[in-house]
C-alpha positions in Angstrom: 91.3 26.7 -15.2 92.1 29.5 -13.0 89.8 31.1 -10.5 88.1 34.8 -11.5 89.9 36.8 -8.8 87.0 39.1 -8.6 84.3 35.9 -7.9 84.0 35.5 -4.0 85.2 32.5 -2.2 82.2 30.5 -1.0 81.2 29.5 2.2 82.3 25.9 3.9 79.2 24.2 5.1 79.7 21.9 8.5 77.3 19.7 9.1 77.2 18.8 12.6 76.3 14.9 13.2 78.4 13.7 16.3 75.6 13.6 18.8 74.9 10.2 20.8 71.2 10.3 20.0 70.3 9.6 23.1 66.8 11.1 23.1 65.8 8.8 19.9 66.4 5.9 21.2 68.9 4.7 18.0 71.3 6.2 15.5 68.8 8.9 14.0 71.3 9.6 11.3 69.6 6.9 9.5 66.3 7.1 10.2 64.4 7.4 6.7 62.7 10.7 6.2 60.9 10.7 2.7 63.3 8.7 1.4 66.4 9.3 2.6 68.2 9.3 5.7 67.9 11.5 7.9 71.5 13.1 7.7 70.9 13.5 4.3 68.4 16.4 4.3 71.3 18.4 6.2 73.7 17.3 3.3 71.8 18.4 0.8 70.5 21.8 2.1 74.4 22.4 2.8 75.3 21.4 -0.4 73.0 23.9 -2.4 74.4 26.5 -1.0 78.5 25.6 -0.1 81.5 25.4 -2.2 82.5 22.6 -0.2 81.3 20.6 3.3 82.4 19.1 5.7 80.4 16.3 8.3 81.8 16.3 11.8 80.9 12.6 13.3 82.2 10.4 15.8 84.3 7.7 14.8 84.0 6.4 11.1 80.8 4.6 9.5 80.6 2.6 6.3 77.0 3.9 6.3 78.7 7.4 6.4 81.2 6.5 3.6 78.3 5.1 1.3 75.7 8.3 1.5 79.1 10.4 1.1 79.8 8.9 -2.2 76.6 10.1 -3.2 75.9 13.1 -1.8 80.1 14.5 -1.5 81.4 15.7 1.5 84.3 15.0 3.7 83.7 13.0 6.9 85.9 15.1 9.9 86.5 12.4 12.9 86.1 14.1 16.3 86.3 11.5 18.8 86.0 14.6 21.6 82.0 14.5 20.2 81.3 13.1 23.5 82.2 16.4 25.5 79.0 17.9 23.1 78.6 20.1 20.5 81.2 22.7 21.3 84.1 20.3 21.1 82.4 18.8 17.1 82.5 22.6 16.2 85.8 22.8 17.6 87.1 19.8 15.3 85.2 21.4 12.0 87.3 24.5 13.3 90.8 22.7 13.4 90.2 21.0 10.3 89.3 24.6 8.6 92.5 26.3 10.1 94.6 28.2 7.5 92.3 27.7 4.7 90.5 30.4 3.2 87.5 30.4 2.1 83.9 32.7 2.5 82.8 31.7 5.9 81.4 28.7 7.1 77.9 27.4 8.1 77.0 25.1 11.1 74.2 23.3 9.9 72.7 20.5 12.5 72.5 16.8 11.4 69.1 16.5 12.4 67.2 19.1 11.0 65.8 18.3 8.0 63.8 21.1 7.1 66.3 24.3 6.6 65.1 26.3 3.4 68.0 26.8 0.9 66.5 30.5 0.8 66.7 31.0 3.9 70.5 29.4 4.3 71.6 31.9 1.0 70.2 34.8 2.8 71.7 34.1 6.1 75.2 34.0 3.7 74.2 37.3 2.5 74.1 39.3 6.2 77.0 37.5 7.3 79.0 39.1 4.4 77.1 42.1 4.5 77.5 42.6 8.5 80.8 41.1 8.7 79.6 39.2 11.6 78.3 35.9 12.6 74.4 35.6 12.5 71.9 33.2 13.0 68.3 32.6 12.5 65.7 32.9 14.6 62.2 31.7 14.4 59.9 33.9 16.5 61.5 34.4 19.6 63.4 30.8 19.1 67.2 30.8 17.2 68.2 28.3 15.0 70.2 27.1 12.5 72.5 27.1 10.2 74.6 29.8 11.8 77.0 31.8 9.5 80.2 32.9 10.6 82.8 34.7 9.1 86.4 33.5 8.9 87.8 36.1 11.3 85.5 35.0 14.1 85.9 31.1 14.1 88.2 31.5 16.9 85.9 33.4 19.1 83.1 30.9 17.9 85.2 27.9 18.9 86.0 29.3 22.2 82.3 30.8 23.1 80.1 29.5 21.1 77.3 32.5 18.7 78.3 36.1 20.4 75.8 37.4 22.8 77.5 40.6 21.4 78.6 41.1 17.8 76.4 38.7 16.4 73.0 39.1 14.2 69.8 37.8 14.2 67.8 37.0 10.9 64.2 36.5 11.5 63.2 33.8 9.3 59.4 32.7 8.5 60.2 29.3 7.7 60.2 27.0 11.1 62.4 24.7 9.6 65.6 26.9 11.2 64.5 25.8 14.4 62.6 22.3 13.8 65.1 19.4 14.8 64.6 15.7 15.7 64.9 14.8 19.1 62.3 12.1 19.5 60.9 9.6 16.9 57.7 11.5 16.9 59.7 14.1 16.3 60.1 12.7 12.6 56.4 11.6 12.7 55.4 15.1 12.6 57.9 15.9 9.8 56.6 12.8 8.0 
């Protein structure tokens, strides 16, 4: 079928979920969160919203592989994860490199509570801006961030632009609510 030239090209949603969970004491990937794992209320919030996403991680997991058959993404091994976040965004980046598509999102493994409205407006000013933005929960900022391709380099390099980059107030704390801490998820629970 060929693609409608005039439809846009979607957004790539990365789901950062590399982290050594240090904090929680185990993997929290899998800790159960009404029902499902943890990682999986990232996957899906992604998914509702992305043409297509990715799932930066560590080294590879049969746990991985078997929530990835049901909820489809593509696992990106980054065994640099343990230099931190920057170097997980950097492997989404690499894997990205010469493709197009309509920006991408950096959503954070372990926050389960990112409203799909909230993710397709954030879509909406990055487009309409032509620059990266992220949410921000009173004075806090959040995530997913939304970047456009033209800026993945900077972002790789720098991280969100203390200049050039927007800030969506959101009302919804689930842009800033992560799990750290097991009672972290109690709260959520």
């Amino acid at each position: 079928m060929p693609v409608d030239a005039a439809a846009p090209i979607g957004p790539v949603g990365v789901v950062l979920a590399a982290g050594r969970a240090e904090r929680f004491g185990s993997d929290k990937r899998w800790a159960e969160l009404r029902g499902e794992p943890l990682l999986a209320h990232a996957l899906n919030a992604a998914r509702a919203v992305c043409s297509r996403v990715l799932v930066v991680v560590e080294s590879p997991d049969a746990r991985l592989d078997e929530l990835l058959a049901r909820l489809p993404a593509e696992a990106v091994i980054c065994p640099r994860a343990v230099e931190g976040l920057a170097a997980s965004r950097r492997c989404a980046i690499e894997r990205l490199a010469g493709e197009q598509h309509g920006g991408v999102l950096f959503f954070l493994g372990d926050m389960p509570d990112v409203p799909v409205a909230e993710v397709r407006r954030l879509v909406e000013c990055m487009r309409s801006e032509a620059c990266p933005v992220r949410p921000v929960h009173g004075d806090r900022p959040g995530h997913p961030v939304a970047c456009p391709g033209a800026w993945l380099e900077r972002l790789a390099e720098r991280g969100f632009p203390a200049r050039g980059g927007g800030l969506v107030e959101c009302a919804h704390p689930g842009v800033v609510r992560d799990v750290d801490r097991p009672d972290d998820l109690v709260r959520l629970r």
